[in-house]
C-alpha positions as CSV (number, residue, x, y, z in Angstrom):
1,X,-16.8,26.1,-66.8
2,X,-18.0,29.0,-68.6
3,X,-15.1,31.9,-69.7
4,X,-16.5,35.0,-68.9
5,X,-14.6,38.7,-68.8
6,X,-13.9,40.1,-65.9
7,X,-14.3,43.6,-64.7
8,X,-11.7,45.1,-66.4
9,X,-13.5,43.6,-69.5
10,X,-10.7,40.8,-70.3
11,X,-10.6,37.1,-69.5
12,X,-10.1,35.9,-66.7
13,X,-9.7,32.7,-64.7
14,X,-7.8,31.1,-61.8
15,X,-7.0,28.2,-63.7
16,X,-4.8,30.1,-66.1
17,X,-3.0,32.2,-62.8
18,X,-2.3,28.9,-61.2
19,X,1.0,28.1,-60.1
20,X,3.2,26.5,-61.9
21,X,3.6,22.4,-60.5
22,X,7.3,22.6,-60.1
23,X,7.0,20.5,-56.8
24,X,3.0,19.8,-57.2
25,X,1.7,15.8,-57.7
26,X,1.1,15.1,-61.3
27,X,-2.6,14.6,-61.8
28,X,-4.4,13.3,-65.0
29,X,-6.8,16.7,-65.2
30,X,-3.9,19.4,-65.3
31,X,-5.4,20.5,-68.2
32,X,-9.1,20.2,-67.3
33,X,-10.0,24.5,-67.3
34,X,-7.3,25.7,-69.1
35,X,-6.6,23.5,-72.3
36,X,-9.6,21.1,-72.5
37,X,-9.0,20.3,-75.8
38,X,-5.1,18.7,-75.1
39,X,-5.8,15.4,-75.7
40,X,-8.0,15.3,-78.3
41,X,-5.6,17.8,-80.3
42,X,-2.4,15.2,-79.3
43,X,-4.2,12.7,-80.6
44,X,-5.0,13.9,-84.0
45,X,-2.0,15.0,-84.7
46,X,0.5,12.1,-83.9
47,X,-2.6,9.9,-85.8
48,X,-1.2,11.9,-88.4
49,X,1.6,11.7,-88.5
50,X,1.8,7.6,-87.7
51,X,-0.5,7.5,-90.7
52,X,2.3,9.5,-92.9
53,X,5.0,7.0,-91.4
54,X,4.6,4.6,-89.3
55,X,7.8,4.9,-87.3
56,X,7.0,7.7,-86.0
57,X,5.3,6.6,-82.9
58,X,8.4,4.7,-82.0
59,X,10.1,7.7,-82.4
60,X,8.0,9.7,-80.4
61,X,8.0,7.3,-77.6
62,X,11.7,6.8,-77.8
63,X,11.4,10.3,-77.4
64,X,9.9,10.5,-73.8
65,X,11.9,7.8,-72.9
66,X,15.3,9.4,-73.6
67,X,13.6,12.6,-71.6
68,X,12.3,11.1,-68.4
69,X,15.6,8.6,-68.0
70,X,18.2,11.8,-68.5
71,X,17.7,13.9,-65.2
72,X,13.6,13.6,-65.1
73,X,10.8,14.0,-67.4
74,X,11.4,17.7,-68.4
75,X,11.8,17.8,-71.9
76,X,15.4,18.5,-71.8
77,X,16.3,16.3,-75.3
78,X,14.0,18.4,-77.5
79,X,16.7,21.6,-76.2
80,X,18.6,22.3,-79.3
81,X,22.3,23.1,-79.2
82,X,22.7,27.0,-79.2
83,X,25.6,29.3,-78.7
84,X,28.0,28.0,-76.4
85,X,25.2,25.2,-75.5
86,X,25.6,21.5,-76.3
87,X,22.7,19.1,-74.9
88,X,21.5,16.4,-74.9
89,X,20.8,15.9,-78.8
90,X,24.6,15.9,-79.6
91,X,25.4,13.0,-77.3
92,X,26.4,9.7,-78.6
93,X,23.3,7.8,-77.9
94,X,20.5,10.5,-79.3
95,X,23.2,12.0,-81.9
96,X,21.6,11.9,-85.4
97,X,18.9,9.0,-84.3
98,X,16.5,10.9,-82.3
99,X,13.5,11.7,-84.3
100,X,9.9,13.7,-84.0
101,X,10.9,16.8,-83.6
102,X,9.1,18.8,-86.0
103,X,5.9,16.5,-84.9
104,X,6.4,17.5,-81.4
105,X,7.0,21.2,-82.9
106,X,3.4,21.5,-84.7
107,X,1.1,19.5,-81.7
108,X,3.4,22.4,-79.3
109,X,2.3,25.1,-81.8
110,X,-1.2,24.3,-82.2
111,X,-1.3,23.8,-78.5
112,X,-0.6,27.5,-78.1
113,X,-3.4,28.7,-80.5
114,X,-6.4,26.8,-79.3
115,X,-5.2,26.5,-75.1
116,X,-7.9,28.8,-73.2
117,X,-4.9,30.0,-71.3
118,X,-2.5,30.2,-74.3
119,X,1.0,28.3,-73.6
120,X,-0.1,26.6,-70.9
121,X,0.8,23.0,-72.1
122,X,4.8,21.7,-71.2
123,X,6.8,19.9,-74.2
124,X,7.2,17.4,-71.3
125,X,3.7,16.5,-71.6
126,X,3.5,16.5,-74.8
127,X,5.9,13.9,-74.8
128,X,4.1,12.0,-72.8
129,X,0.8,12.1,-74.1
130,X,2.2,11.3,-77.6
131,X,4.1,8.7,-76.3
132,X,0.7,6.8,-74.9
133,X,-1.0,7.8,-77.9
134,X,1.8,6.5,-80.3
135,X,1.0,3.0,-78.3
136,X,-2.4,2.9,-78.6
137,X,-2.5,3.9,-82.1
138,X,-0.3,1.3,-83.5
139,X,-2.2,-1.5,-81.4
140,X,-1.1,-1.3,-77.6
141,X,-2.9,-0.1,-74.4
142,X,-4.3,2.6,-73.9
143,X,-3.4,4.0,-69.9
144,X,-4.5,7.3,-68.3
145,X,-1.2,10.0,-68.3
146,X,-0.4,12.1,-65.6
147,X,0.6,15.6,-66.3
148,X,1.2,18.8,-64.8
149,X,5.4,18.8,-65.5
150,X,7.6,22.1,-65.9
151,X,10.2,22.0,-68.8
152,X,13.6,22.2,-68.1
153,X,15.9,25.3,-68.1
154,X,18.7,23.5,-69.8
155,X,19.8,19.8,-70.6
156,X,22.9,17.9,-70.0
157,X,25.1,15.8,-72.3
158,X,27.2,14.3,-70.0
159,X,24.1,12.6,-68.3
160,X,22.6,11.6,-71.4
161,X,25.7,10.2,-72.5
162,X,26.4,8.3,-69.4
163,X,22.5,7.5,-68.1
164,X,21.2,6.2,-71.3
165,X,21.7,2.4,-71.9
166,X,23.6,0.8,-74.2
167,X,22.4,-1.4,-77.3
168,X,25.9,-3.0,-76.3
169,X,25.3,-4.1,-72.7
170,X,24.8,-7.4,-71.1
171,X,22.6,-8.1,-68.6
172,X,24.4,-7.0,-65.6
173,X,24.9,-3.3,-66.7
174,X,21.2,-3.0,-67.9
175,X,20.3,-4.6,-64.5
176,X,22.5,-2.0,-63.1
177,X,21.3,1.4,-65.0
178,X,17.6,0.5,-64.6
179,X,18.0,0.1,-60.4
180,X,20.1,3.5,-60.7
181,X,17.0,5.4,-61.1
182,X,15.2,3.1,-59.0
183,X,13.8,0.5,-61.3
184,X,13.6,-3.4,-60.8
185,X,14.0,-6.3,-63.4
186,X,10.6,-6.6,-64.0
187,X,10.8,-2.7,-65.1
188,X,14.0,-3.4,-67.1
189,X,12.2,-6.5,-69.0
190,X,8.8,-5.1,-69.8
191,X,10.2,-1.4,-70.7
192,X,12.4,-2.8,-73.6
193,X,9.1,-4.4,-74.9
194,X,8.6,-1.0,-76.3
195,X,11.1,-2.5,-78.7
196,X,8.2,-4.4,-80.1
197,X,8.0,-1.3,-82.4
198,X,10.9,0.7,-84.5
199,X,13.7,-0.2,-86.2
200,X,17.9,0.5,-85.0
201,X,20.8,1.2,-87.1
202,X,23.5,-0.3,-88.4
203,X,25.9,0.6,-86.2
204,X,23.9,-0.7,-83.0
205,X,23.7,-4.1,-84.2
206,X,26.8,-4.9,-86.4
207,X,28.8,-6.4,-83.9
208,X,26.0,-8.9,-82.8
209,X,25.4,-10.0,-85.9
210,X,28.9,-11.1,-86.9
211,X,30.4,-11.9,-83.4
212,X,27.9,-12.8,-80.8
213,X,26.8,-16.5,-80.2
214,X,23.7,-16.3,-79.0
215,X,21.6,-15.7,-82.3
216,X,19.8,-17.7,-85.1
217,X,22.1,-18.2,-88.1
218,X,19.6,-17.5,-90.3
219,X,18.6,-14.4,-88.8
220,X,21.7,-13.4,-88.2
221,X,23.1,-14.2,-92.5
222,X,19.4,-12.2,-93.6
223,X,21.1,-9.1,-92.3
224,X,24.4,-9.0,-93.8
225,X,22.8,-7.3,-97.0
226,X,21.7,-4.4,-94.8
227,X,24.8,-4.4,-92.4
228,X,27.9,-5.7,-93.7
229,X,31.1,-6.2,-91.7
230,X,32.6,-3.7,-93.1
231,X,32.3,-1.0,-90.2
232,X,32.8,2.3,-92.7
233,X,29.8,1.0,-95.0
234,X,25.8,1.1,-93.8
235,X,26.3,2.1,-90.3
236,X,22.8,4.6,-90.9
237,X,20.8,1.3,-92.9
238,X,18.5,0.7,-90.4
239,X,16.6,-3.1,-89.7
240,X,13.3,-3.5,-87.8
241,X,13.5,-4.6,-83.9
242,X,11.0,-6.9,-84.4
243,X,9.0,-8.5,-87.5
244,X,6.4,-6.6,-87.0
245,X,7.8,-3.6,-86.7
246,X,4.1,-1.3,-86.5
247,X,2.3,-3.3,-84.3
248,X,2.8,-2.7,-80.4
249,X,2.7,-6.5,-79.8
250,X,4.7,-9.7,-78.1
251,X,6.6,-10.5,-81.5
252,X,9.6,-8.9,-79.9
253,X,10.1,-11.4,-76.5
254,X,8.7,-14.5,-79.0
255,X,12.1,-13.6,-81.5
256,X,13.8,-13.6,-78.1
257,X,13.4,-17.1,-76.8
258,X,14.6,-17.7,-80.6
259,X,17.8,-16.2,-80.5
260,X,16.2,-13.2,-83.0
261,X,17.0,-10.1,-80.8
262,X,18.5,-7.3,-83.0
263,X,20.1,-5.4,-80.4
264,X,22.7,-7.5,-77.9
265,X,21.1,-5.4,-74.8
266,X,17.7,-7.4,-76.0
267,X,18.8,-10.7,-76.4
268,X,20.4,-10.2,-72.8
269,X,17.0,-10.4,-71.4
270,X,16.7,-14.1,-72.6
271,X,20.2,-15.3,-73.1
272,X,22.2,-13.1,-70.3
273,X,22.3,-15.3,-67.6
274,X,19.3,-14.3,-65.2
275,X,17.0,-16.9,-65.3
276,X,14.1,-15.0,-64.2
277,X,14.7,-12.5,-66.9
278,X,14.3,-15.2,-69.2
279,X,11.1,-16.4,-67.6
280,X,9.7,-13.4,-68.0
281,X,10.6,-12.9,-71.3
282,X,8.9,-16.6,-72.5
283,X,5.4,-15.2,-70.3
284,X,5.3,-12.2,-71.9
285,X,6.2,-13.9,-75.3
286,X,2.7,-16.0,-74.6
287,X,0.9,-13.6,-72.8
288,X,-0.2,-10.2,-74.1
289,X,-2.9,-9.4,-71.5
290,X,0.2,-9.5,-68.7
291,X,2.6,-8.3,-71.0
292,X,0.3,-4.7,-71.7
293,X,-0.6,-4.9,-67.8
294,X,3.2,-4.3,-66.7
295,X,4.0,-2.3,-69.2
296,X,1.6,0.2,-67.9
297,X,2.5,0.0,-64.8
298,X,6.0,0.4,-65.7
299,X,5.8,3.7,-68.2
300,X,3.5,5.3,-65.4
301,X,6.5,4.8,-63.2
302,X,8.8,6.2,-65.8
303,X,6.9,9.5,-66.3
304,X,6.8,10.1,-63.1
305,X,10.7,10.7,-62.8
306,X,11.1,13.6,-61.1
307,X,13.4,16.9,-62.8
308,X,17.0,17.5,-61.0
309,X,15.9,20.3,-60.4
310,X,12.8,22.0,-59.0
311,X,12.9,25.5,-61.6
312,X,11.1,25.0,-64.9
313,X,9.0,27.2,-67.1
314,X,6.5,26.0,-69.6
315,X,8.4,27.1,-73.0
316,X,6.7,28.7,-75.8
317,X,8.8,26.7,-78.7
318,X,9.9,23.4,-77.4
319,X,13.4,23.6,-78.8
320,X,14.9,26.7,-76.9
321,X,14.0,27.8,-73.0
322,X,12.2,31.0,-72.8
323,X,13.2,35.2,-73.1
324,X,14.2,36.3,-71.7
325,X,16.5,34.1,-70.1
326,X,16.3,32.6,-66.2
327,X,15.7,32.8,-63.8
328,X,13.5,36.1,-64.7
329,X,11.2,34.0,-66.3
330,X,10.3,31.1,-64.6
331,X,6.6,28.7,-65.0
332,X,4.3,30.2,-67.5
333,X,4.3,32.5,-70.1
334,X,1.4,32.9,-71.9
335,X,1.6,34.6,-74.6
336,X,4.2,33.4,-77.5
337,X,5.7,34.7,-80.4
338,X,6.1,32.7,-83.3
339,X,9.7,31.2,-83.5
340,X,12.3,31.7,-86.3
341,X,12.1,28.7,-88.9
342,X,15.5,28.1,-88.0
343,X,15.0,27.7,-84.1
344,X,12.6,24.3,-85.4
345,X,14.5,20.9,-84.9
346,X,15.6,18.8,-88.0
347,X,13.6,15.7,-88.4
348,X,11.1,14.3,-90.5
349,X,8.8,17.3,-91.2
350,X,5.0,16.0,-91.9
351,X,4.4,18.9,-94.3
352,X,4.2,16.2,-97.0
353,X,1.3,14.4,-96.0
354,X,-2.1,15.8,-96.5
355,X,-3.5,18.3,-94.3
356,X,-4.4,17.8,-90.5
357,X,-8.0,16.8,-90.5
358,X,-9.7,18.7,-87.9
359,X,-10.9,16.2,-85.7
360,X,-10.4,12.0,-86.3
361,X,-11.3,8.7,-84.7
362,X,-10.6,8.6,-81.1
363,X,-9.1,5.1,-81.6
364,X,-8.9,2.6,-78.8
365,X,-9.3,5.2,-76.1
366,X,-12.4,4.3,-73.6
């Protein structure tokens, strides 16, 4: 579609008056008319910044994950804590280990400039495009994302504290969390595969590696270097979730049926009890085609989490809501003003890698 002005001689287009999809059915061509270029400018970006460190894209999937299972996929975990606010970035299981935010910050900004319609494009979907292009670029499938979601007006760290699983779980709490927001075993199994990439810290895998009974000796004596008993020393070292760490593969359910799982809430899958846990784990472990099949199935599912609520607005910086405040400005606001320095989250900033090339290798898209 052509832009062409209208007779009051500026732009115009339906596609960039259209209503916000607060209640609407997420649809793969949201973007089509009024930010054609989404994908392709997703895409180079987290290529990027993958490229500058390769634990990013875990990070930026972890990202979407912690979004969609808190309340909905509404980008609530990139809201910083402001004022009187405290969100979902200060509770326990995000607090100090969440990571992307600046990443997140530039594809948002960039977003703004080269949209047809401006800031049309929710941090929601950004997290979820990054999330299937953080998978694909570091050898995983590649699955169409549905898009079209509102970001959220505020976040909640009581839910985030209580809804996000624990590394220290057994089988019957994960079980438990996962059909909470609707999810089966089969969800619960292939969904921690994303584990394949990524590392943990310290403090999420101390006590399985000096008390638990279910792990390799070996494995478990290579790790005292990086994690000693000592629970005031290391507890930020960090260890990879699998061996290889950067490739979206089935290492991680093979160092399962080993007794290799880092985390205790992995090694549950296998050694927790359920046997058809376990027997998915040991076909997955053999079989990547299946493994990459239910795993799209799975994350589809996942982004399509509903918000708690049905008010959202698409925000011009990703890390604060719009203003003025709500309800007075609800859906979209075009036009954007460049954000303080200070409202941008910490994180790894990719400033020190070389410039963004302007376009790059569509890699293992169709």
């Amino acid at each position: 579609m052509v832009v062409v002005p209208s007779s009051s001689g500026q732009l115009h287009h339906d596609f960039c008056n259209n209503t916000p999809n607060s209640l609407g059915k997420l649809t793969p061509n949201y973007y089509k008319f009024s930010c054609p270029n989404v994908f392709t400018t997703v895409r180079r970006i987290v290529e990027q910044a993958i490229k500058c460190e390769p634990r990013m894209g875990a990070s930026l999937l972890r990202l979407h994950f912690h979004d969609c299972w808190v309340n909905g996929c509404d980008g609530s975990d990139l809201l910083i804590d402001i004022g009187n606010f405290i969100g979902e970035q200060s509770a326990i299981p995000n607090k100090n280990s969440l990571r992307g935010f600046d990443v997140v910050a530039q594809i948002k900004a960039e977003l703004n400039s080269v949209c047809r319609c401006g800031n049309v494009v929710s941090c929601a979907d950004i997290l979820a495009i990054a999330a299937r292009d953080s998978i694909n670029i570091l050898g995983g499938p590649w699955y169409q994302v549905l898009l079209g979601r509102l970001d959220s007006l505020t976040a909640s760290f009581a839910d985030a504290n209580s809804n996000l699983p624990s590394p220290f779980s057994n089988f019957t709490k994960l079980i438990a969390n996962f059909q909470s927001h609707g999810f089966g075993l089969k969800d619960l199994v292939v969904l921690s595969g994303a584990h394949t990439i990524g590392l943990a810290r310290c403090g999420t895998f101390r006590s399985r590696i000096y008390h638990d009974n279910d792990i390799n000796s070996n494995f478990a004596d290579g790790l005292e270097t990086t994690c000693p008993a000592n629970a005031s020393l290391g507890g930020n070292n960090t260890a990879p979730l699998d061996a290889t760490t950067n490739v979206f593969d089935t290492v991680y359910y093979r160092e399962l049926t080993r007794q290799m799982g880092l985390l205790h809430s992995d090694q549950e899958l296998y050694s927790g009890g359920n046997q058809t846990s376990a027997d998915l784990v040991t076909k997955y472990s053999k079989n990547r085609a299946a493994f990459w099949k239910d795993f799209v199935v799975s994350i589809i599912k996942m982004g399509n989490l509903p918000p708690a609520s049905s008010n959202g607005q698409v925000r011009c910086n990703c890390s604060i809501v719009n203003n003025p405040s709500p309800p007075n400005n609800l859906g979209k606001t075009t036009s954007c003003p460049s954000p303080p320095a200070s409202f941008f989250n910490p994180g790894t900033n990719p400033t020190h890698c070389p410039s963004l090339p302007t376009s790059s290798p569509n890699l293992g898209s169709p």
